[in-house]
C-alpha positions in Angstrom: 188.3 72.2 86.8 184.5 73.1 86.9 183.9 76.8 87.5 181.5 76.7 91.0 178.3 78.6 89.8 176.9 80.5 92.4 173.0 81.9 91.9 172.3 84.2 94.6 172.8 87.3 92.1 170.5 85.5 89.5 168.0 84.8 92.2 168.6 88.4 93.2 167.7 89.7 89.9 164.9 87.5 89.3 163.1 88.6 92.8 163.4 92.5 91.3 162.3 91.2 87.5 159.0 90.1 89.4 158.5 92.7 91.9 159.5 95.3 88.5 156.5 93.3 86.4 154.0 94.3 89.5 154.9 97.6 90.1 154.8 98.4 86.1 151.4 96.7 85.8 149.7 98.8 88.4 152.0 101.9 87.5 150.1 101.3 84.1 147.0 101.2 85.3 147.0 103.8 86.9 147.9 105.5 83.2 145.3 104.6 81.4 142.4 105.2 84.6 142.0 101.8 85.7 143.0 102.7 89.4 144.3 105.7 91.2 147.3 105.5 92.3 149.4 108.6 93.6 153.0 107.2 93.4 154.8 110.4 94.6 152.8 110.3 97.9 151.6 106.6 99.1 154.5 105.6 101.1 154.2 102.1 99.9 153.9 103.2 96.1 156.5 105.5 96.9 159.0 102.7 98.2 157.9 99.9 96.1 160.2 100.7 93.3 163.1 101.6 95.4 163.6 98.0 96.6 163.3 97.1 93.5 166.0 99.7 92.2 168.4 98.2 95.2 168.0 94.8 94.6 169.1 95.5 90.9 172.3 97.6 91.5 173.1 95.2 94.7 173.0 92.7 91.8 175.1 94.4 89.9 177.4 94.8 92.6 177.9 91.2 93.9 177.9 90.0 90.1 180.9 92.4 88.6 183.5 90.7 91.3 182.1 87.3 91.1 182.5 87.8 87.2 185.6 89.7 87.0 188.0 88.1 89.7 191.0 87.6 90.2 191.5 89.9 87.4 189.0 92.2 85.3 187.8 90.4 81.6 187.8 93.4 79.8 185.6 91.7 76.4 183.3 90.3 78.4 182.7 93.5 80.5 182.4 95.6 77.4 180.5 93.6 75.5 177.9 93.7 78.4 178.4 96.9 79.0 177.7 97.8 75.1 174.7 95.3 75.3 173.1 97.4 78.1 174.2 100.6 77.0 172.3 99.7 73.6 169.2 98.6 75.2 168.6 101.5 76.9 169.5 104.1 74.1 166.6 101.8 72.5 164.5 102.3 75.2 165.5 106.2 75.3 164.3 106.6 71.5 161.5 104.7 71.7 159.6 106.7 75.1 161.2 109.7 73.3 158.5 109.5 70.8 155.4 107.7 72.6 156.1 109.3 75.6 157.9 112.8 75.0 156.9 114.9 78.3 158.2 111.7 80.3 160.9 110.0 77.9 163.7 108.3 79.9 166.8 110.3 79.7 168.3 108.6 82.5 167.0 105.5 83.5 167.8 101.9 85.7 169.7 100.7 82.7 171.5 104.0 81.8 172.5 104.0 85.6 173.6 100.5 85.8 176.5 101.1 82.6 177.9 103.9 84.5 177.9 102.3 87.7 179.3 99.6 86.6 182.3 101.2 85.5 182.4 103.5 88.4 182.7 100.1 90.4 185.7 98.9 88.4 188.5 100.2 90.7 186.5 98.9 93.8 186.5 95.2 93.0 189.3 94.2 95.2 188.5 97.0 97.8 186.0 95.8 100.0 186.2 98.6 102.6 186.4 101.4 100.8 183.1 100.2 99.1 181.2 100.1 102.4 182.8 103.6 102.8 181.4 104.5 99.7 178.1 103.1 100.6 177.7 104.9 104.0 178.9 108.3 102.4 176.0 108.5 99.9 173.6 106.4 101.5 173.3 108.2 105.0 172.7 111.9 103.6 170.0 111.0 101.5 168.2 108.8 103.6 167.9 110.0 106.7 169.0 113.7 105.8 167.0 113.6 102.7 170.1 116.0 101.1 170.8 115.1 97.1 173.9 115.8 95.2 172.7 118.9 93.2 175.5 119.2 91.0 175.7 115.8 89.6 171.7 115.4 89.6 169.6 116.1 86.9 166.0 117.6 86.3 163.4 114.6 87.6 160.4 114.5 84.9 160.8 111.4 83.4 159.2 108.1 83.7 162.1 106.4 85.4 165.1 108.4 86.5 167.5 107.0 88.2 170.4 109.1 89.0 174.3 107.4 89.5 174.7 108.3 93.1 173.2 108.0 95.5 172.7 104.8 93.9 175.8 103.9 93.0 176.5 103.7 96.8 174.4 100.0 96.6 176.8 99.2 94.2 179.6 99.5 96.2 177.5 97.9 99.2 177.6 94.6 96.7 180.7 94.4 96.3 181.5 94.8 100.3 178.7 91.7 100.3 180.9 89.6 97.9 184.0 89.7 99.8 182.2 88.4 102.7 181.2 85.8 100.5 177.4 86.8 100.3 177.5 85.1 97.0 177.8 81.5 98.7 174.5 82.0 100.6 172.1 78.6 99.4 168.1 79.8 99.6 167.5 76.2 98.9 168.0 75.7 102.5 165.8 77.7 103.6 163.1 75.8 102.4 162.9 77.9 99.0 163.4 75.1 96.4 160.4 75.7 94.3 160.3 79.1 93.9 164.2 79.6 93.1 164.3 77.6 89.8 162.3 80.5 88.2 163.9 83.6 89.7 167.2 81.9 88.4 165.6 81.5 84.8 164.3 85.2 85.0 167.5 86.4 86.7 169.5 85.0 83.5 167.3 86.5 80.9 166.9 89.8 82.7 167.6 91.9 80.5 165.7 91.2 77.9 162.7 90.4 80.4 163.1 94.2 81.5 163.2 95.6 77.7 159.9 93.8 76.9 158.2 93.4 79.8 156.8 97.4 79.8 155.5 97.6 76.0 153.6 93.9 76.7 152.0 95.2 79.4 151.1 98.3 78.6 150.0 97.7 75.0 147.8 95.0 76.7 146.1 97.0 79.0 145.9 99.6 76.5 144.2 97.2 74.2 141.8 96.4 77.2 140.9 99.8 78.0 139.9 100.5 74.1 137.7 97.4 74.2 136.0 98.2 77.4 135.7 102.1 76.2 
């Protein structure tokens, strides 16, 4: 029997691939004095790349369950798990040296592999991951409390830190069991659009590798020209 495909997560990931391309374009602008952007303070800068963070680890937590049910494929998670482990250890090396008072340490990818294994006795417990959820995501956002002995110091470029992040995770997977997943945005009148944030959505980790240095190293480019 054919296996149903369902492309809400690839959609999903393909809307934060996009919205990820904007914010780094103008974050790298703002780099190399093209515009002045304060990104710690403009509320909208300042929220920008946390919808994009929580539509990536919502992702990630509607797609473990969808690809790991009714029982977990231990190759296949590894081997994912070792592809995105590798890629960011790549991009850990590599901001190490161009970037070395910002290097990621701990970034969206970092985060994702240790998530992602966090989530792997939650699959089949739907309520405990809306607990979850609630337990980190109410204290931080409207409490504005961390979790100082699991967080880490915050000078890097992109840091994202396990929890309360993780809680969107566990969100995802509360989603899937109410069957998020079969939600159809070509209904909605969204036909055109959805054929590329599928394509982007399947190839999104490699978009989010290469995306930053093509950007940047064209706008750097730019800037030596017009300088």
């Amino acid at each position: 029997m054919k296996k149903v495909r369902y492309n809400l997560v690839d959609e999903i990931r393909g809307l934060a691939i996009i919205l990820m391309i904007i914010f780094h374009f103008f974050y790298d602008l703002n780099i190399l004095s093209f515009v002045k952007i304060d990104f710690a303070k403009d509320p909208f800068w300042w929220g920008f790349p946390r919808v994009i963070v929580f539509l990536f680890f919502l992702s990630v937590g509607i797609g473990l369950p969808l690809a790991h049910t009714p029982q977990i494929k231990w190759n296949k998670f590894w081997q994912r798990f070792l592809k995105i482990s590798g890629f960011a250890l790549l991009i850990t090396l590599v901001t190490y040296f161009l970037f070395p008072d910002r290097w990621v340490y701990f970034g969206t990818l970092h985060s994702i592999a240790v998530c992602s294994v966090l989530a792997l006795p939650f699959l089949k417990l739907p309520k405990v991951g809306l607990i979850i959820f609630l337990a980190l995501a109410i204290p931080s956002t409207f409490f504005n409390l961390d979790i100082p002995w699991i967080a880490l110091h915050d000078f890097s470029m992109d840091y994202i830190s396990p929890f309360p992040w993780f809680g969107v995770v566990a969100l995802g997977i509360f989603f899937f069991h109410l069957k998020f997943h079969h939600l159809n945005l070509s209904k909605w009148g969204l036909g055109p659009l959805l054929g590329p944030l599928r394509y982007m959505g399947k190839h999104s980790l490699v978009i989010y590798v290469l995306h930053q240095p093509i950007i940047f190293g064209t706008l750097f480019a730019l800037s030596k020209l017009i300088s």
